[in-house]
N, C-alpha and C positions, 0 to 999 in steps of 0.2 A: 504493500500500500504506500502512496507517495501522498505530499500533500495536497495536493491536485485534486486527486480521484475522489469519488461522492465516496462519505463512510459506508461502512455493514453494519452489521448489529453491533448491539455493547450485550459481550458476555460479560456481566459478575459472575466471582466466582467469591464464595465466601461458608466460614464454617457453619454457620445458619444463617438461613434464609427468610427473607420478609414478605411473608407468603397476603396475598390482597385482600383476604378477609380480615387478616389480624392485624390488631390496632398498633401499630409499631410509629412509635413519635419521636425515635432516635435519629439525627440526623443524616447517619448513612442510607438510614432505608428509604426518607422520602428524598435524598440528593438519589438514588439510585432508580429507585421508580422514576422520576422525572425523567433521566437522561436519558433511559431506557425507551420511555414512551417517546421521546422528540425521535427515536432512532430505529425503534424495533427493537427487541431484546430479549435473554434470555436469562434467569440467576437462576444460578446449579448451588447447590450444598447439602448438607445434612438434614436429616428431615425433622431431628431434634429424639428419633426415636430409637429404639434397641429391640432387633427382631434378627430373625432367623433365614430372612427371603432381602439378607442383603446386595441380590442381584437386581430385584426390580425396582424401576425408577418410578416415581410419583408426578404426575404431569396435570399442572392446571393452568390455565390460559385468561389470559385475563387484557385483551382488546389487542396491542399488537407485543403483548409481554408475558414470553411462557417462564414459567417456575418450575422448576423441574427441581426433586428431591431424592438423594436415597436414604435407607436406614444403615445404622451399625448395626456388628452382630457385639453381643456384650465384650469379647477379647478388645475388639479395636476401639470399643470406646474407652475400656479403662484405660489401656495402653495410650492409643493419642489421643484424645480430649483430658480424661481425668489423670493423669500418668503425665506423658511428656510434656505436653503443651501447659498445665497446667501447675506438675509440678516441679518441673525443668526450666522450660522456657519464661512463663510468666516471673518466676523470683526474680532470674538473671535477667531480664529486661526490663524490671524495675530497683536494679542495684543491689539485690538483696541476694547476694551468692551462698551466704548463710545459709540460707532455706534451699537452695537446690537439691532435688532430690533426683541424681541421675541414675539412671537402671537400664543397662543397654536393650535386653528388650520392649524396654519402652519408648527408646527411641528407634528401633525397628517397627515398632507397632504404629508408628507417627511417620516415619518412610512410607510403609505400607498401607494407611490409609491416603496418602497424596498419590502413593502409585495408582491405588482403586479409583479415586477422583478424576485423574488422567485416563483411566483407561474406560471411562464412562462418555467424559467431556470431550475426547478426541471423537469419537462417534457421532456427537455431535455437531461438530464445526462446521463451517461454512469458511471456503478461501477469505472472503473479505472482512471479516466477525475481527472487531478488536475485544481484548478478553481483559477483564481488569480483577485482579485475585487482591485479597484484600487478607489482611493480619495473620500475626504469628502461625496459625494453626497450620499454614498453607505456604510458608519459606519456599520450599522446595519444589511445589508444583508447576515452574516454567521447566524446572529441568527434565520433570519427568514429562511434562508435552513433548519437549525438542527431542527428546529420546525417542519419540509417536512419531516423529516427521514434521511434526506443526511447525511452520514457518511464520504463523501471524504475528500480529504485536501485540504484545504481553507488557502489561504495566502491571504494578506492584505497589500498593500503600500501606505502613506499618502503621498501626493503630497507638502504640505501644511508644515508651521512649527507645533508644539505642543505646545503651553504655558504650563504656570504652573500650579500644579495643583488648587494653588488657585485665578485662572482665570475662568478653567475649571468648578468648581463646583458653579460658580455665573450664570452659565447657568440653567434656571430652568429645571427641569426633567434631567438633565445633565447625572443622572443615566441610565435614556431609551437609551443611544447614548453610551456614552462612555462604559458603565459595558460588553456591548454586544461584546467590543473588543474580551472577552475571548474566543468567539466560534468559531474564528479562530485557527487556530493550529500555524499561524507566521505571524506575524506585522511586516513592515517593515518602519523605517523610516531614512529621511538624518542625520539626527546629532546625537553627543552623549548628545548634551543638548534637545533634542530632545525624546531619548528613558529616560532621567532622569525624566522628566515631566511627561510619565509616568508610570512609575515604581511610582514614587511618588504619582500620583492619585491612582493607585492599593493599595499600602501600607497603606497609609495615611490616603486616603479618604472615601472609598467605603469597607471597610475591608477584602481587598485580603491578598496575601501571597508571598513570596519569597520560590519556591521550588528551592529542588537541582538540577543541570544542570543549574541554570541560569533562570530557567521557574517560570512565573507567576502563582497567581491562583486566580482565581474571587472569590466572596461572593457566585458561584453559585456550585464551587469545580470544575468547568472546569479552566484544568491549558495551561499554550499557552507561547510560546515564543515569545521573542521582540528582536528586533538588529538592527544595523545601515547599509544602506546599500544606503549609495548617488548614485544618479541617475546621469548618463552623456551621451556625444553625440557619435553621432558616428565620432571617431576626424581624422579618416583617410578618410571620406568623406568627410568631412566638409573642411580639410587643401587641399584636391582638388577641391572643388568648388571654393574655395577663389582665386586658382590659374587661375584657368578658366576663374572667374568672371572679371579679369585685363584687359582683350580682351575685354571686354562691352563699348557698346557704353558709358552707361550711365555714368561709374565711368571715361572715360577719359573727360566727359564735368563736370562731378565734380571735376576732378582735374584741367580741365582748370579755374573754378571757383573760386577755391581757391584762384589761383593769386600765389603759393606757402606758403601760409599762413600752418599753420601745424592744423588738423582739431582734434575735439576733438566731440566725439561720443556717444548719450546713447539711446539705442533702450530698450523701457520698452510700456506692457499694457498700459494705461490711467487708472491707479486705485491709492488709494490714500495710498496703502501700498509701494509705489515704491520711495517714498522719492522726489518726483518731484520737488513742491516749495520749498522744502528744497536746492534743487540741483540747481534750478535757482537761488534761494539766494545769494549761493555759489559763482555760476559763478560772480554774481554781485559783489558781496566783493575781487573777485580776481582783475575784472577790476578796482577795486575803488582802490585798495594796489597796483596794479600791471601797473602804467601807461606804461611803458617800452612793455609791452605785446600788447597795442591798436593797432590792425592793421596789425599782425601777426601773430591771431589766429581766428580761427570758431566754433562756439557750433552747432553744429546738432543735435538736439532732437527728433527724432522720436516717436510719441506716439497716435499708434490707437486707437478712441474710442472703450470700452464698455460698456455695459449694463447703455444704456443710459438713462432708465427710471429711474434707481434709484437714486435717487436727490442726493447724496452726490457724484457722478461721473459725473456730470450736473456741482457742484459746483466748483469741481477741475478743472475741465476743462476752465470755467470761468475764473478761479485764474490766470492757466498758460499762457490765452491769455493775460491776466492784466500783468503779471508778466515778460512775452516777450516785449510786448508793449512800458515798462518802463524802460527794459534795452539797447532796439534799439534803442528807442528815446534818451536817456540820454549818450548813447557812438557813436554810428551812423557817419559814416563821408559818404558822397555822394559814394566812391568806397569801403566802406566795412557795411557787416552789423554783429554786435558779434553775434548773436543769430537767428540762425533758425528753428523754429517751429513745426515741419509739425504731421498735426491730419490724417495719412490714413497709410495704410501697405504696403510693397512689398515684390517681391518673395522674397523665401531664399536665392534663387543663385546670387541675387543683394546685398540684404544684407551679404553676407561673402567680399565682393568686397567691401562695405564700411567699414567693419570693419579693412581689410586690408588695406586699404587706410589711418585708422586714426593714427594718433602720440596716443593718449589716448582713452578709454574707459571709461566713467565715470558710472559705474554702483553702485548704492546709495540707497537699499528698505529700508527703515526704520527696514522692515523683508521678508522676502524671504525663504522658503521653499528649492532649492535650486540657482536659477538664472542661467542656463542652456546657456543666453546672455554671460556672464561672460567666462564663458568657451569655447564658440563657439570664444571670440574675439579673446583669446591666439591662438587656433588652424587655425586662421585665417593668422596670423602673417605672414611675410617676416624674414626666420630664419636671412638675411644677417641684415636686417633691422628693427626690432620687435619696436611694441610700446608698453604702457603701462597703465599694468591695475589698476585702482583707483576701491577699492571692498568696501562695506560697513561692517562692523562687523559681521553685522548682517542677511547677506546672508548665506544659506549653503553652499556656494560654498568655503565660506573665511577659512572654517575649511582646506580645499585641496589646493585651491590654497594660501598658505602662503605667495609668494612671491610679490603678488599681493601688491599694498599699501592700506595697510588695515586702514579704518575709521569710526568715529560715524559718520554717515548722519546729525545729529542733531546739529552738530556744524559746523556753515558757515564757520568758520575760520580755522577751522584743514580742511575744506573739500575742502578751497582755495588753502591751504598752501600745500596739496597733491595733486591738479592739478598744481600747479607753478613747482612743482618738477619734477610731470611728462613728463611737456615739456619742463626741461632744463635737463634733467638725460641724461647722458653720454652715447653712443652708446654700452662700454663695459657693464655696468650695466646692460643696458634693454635686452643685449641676456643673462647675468647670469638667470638675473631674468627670463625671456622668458623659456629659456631651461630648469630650474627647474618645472615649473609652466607643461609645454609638457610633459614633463618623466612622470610627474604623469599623463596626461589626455591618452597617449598612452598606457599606463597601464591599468587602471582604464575605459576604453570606454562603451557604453552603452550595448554591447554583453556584456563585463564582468558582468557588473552590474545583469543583466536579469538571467545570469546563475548560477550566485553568488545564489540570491534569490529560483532560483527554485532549486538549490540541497539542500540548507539547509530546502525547505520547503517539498521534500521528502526523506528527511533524517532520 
């Protein structure tokens, strides 16, 4: 395909799939549905289920957008979903090589589900189909196309942050996973510390190359380009839900809750890259520094469990009911409580309604990929009235939103000292800051993002 030529379809490919009956308000599924329908299209993955007839494929069609699904059989999912991907790759892609739990055949069992994906997907093709695979789960699936004969363009976006590269290469066989980046034609990641990680493993580790244009080149002489290309919401939906969301029953009996008190908000996974105990620390250290504050403020913590087999999400979860327990009992008066907890989810359209409701956003990963939360809270915003966002450094979001008050998570006291600000900061302040933070997200929205990506990856 050359730039010239009319496009084919947009294959996603991705480890679940955003199938058209289900309500999926995550950015990628409606940037993906959209691009799909401008194009024609196809999204292949897992069908989310464990059966025994993992030869047949699931097919539902929905205007000019088919979905096509298969099952695991229980081996491959424990092996590559709950096993490698999850408890391999996930740690070490958010810095935390502590927790890596390598088992070589579990990283056969995560080879061999991307082999099954390939040997599904190539069945499917069409010569002019640009194919766009999407996170961790799925590293290696351009190599095992080119191994099929597939010649199309293959683009690649990591959900995920990148470490360094010598983080990367303490993973064993690290070569099998990462070297195969090259057999994509374009990598796409959020940050520029991000694409330096690796560029750095190519050069450094594995003995690639820096071609002209900017372009990598593997140890295998296949060259592929790499660039930044941060993912976002859709912010002109999102700043209408939020508005819509004010009419809900449910946020006016949170407001009558409050008492007036000024509410302060962090909606995160349950995983323990999101800086949690760190952030209820926080909280504690402000009410301990900040008696003047008792009794006219609310911490609402929202955090659905995941993957709740895997004992290190068992143990956090643990932590934070200990760690709520001990700040309500210790500040607590009969008409207030600092700290609300809650372990479950709710819709989207409720949550932009809490985010508009709050004075602050405390959003705190230790690391984050990009924090997509972060950006929905600005777009949520009352322009007359805006609150304010508290980012952690080390989000990708913090690269865009600069205005945000940016923090290490790891430090209780800087991370007090930028929530005390947040809720005395001057109404002039918070729409500067607000209005800067917006220009970029109406900018920069998740259509831009998607088309961004697919010209340069047939370019």
């Amino acid at each position: 395909m050359t730039g010239t030529k009319a496009p084919g379809r947009l294959v996603v490919v991705s480890n679940r799939v955003a199938l058209p009956k289900q309500t999926a308000t995550g950015g990628l599924a409606s940037a993906m549905r959209a691009a799909m329908r401008e194009r024609g299209g196809l999204w292949f993955g897992w069908s989310g289920k464990i059966g025994s007839d993992t030869g047949r494929l699931r097919r539902v069609r929905d205007d000019t957008v088919e979905y096509v699904t298969l099952d695991l059989s229980r081996t491959d999912h424990d092996q590559f979903y709950a096993g490698f991907a999850n408890r391999a790759l996930w740690p070490l892609l958010h810095y935390r090589p502590d927790l890596v739990d390598y088992r070589r055949e579990q990283l056969e069992g995560y080879l061999r589900v991307n082999a099954l994906f390939a040997d599904h997907l190539v069945q499917m093709l069409e010569p002019d189909d640009v194919i766009w695979v999407h996170d961790y789960h799925l590293i290696p699936l351009a190599a095992r196309l080119r191994a099929r004969g597939v010649k199309n363009r293959i683009g690649f976006f990591l959900h995920t942050p990148l470490p360094a590269a010598a983080l990367l290469i303490g993973l064993p066989r690290h070569q099998a996973l990462f070297e195969t980046l090259s057999a994509y034609d374009l990598v796409g990641l959020h940050t520029a510390r991000d694409l330096r990680a690796l560029e750095d493993y190519f050069l450094h580790e594995i003995g690639g190359a820096m071609r002209p244009g900017g372009r990598l080149r593997g140890p295998d002489g296949r060259s592929f380009r790499a660039a930044v290309f941060p993912i976002s919401i859709d912010t002109a939906q999102v700043a209408q839900s939020a508005r819509e969301a004010t009419r809900l029953d449910e946020i006016a009996q949170l407001e009558t809750s409050l008492q007036g008190r000024a509410l302060i908000i962090g909606v995160d996974r349950l995983d323990y890259s999101k800086g949690l105990p760190e952030r209820f620390r926080a909280y504690d250290h402000l009410l301990e520094h900040r008696p003047d504050l008792h009794r006219r403020i609310s911490f609402l913590q929202i955090a659905p469990p995941s993957r709740g087999s895997v004992p290190e999400y068992r143990q956090i979860r643990r932590e934070l009911e200990r760690l709520a327990g001990h700040i309500n009992g210790k500040y607590a008066a009969p008409d207030w409580v600092p700290i609300r907890y809650v372990n479950q989810s709710f819709p989207h359209s409720l949550l932009t309604g809490y985010y508009r409701t709050a004075r602050v956003a405390l959003i705190t990963p230790l690391r984050d990929g990009m924090n997509l939360v972060a950006k929905e809270y600005v777009a949520c915003q009352d322009p007359k009235n805006p609150g304010v966002l508290v980012l952690s450094r080390f989000a990708g979001a913090a690269a865009e939103l600069r205005d945000a008050l940016l923090v290490n998570p790891a430090d209780p006291a800087e991370l007090a000292d930028a929530l005390g600000r947040a809720l005395t900061m001057p109404l002039r302040e918070r729409r500067q800051r607000w209005r800067a933070m917006m220009d970029v997200l109406e900018k920069q929205d998740i259509d831009a993002w998607s088309k961004a990506f697919l010209e340069r990856l047939t370019s």
